[in-house]
Every structure is written in structure tokens, then in C-alpha cells.
C-alpha positions in Angstrom: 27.1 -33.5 17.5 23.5 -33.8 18.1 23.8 -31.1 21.1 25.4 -29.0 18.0 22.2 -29.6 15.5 19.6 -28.8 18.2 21.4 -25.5 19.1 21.6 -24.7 15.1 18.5 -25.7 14.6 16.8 -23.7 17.5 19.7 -20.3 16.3 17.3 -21.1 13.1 13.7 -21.1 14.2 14.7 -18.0 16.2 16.1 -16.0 13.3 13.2 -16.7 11.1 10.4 -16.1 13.9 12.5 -12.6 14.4 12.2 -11.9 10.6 8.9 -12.8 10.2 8.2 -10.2 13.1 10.8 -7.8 11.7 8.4 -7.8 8.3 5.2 -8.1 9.9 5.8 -5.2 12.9 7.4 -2.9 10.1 5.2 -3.2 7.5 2.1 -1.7 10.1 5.1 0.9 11.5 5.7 1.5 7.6 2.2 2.3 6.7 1.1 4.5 9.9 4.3 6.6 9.0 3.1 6.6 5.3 -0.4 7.6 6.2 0.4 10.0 9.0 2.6 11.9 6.4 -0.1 12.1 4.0 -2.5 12.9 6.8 -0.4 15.7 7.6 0.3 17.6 4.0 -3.8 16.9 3.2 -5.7 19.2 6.0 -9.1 20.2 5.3 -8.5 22.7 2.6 -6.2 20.3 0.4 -8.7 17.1 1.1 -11.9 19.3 -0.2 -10.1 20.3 -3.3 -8.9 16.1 -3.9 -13.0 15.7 -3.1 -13.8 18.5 -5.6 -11.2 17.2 -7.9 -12.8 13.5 -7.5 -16.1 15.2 -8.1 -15.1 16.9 -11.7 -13.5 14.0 -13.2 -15.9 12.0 -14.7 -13.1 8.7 -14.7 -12.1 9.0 -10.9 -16.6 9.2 -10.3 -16.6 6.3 -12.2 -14.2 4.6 -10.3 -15.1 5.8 -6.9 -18.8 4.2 -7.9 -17.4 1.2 -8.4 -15.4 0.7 -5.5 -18.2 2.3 -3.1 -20.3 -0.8 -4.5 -17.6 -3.1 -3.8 -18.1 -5.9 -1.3 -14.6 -6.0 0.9 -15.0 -9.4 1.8 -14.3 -10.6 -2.0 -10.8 -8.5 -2.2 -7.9 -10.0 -0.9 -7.0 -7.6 2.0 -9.2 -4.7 3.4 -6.6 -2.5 5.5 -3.8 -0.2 4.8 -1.6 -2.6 6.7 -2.0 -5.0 4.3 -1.9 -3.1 1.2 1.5 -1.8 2.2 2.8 -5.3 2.9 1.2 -6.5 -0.7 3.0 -3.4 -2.2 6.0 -3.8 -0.5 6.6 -7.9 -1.3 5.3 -7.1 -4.8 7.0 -3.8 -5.9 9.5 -3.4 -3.3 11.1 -0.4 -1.4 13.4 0.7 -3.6 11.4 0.4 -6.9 8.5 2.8 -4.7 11.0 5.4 -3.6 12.0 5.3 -6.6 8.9 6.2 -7.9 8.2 8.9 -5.4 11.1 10.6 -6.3 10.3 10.6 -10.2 7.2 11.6 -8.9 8.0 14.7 -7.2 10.1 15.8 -9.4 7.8 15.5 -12.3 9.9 12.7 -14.5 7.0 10.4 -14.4 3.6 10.5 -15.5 0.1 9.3 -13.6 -0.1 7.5 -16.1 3.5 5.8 -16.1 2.8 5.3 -12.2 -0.5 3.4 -13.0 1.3 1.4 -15.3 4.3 0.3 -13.0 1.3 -1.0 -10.4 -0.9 -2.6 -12.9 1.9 -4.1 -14.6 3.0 -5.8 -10.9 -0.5 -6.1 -9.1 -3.4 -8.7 -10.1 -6.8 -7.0 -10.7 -8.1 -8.4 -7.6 -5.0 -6.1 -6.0 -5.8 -3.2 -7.7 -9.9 -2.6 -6.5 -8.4 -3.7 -3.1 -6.0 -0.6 -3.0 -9.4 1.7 -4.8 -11.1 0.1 -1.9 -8.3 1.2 0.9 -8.1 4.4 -0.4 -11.6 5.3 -0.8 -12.1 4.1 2.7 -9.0 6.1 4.2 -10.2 9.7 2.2 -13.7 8.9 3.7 -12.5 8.6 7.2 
């Protein structure tokens, strides 16, 4: 019987060490695919017009001032890595594809999309995504 306990028990702490590494190794796989997909429908052309685009709105300057002043070490993560982990454990997978989709097919609004994270993310969360992304454009 205890032979039985200490092989369950070990079957246990093996599984969970496997899904923590599941999570933790596809998370980082999850956001270099997500980033390298972005990377590859923004070449040079598309990211000058999302600068110039950044440039003529007078909300996104006021928000990319803000985040340019903001000290990383008070947000709660700093690293696409970590944003796509927070996003994923807080919104989930299917609730972002989701999303996408409505997205590129034009059912839902900025707006409606800003919502959904603001509704789900602490404020803390959100300037720590501004900050990720400003960093990642100004790569």
C-alpha cells in the first residue's frame, strides 16, 4: 500500500511539473508565433503608416507619452512573454480567437475590443501591455 501511494504520488508531482512546463514553454512558443506573424504582415511601409497613424491621433500621442514616461519596474510584467501568459490565464484562447475573428471580419469595434480587455485586465495590466507594445513597435 505505501509502495502504491509513493508511485501515485510521484505519477502526480510529474504530471503537474509537465503542465506547468507545458504552460510556461507554450506560452513563450505562443507569443514568438504571435509576434513573428505580426512582424511579417507590418514591413516597413505598413509600420511607418501605424507611426504616422500614431502621430495624427492626438489620443494614441497622448497615450504613447504616457507610457514612454513610464518606469517598467512598477508594472507587473515587462516582456511579451509575459503579457501573453497574463492574456491568456485572464481572457483565455478561445475568448481571443474569438475576438480575432470578429475582428477581421469587422463585427466588432476598437472600441468593443478595448472594452472586453479593460473589462478583464487591472489598470496596472493595461499600461503594462501600452508598455510592451510601445517597446515592441520601437524595436
Amino acid at each position: 500500500m505505501k509502495k502504491f501511494l509513493t508511485f501515485t504520488a510521484i505519477i502526480f508531482v510529474l504530471l503537474g511539473a509537465a503542465g506547468y512546463a507545458t504552460w510556461h514553454f507554450g506560452t513563450n512558443i505562443a507569443s514568438e508565433k504571435i509576434i513573428e506573424k505580426v512582424e511579417s504582415t507590418l514591413d516597413d511601409e505598413n509600420l511607418k503608416e501605424v507611426h504616422s497613424y500614431i502621430e495624427n491621433d492626438p489620443k494614441l500621442q497622448e497615450m504613447v507619452s504616457e507610457v514612454a514616461s513610464t518606469n517598467p519596474d512598477t508594472l507587473p510584467f515587462q516582456t511579451k512573454e509575459e503579457a501573453t501568459r497574463v492574456l491568456l490565464k485572464k481572457v483565455g484562447v478561445n475568448r481571443l480567437l474569438d475576438i480575432q475573428e470578429q475582428a477581421q471580419n469587422g463585427a466588432i469595434t476598437a472600441d468593443e475590443v478595448l472594452s472586453v480587455i479593460e473589462g478583464t485586465l487591472s489598470e496596472d495590466e493595461i499600461s503594462a501591455l501600452k508598455y510592451v507594445l510601445y517597446t515592441e513597435l520601437n524595436k
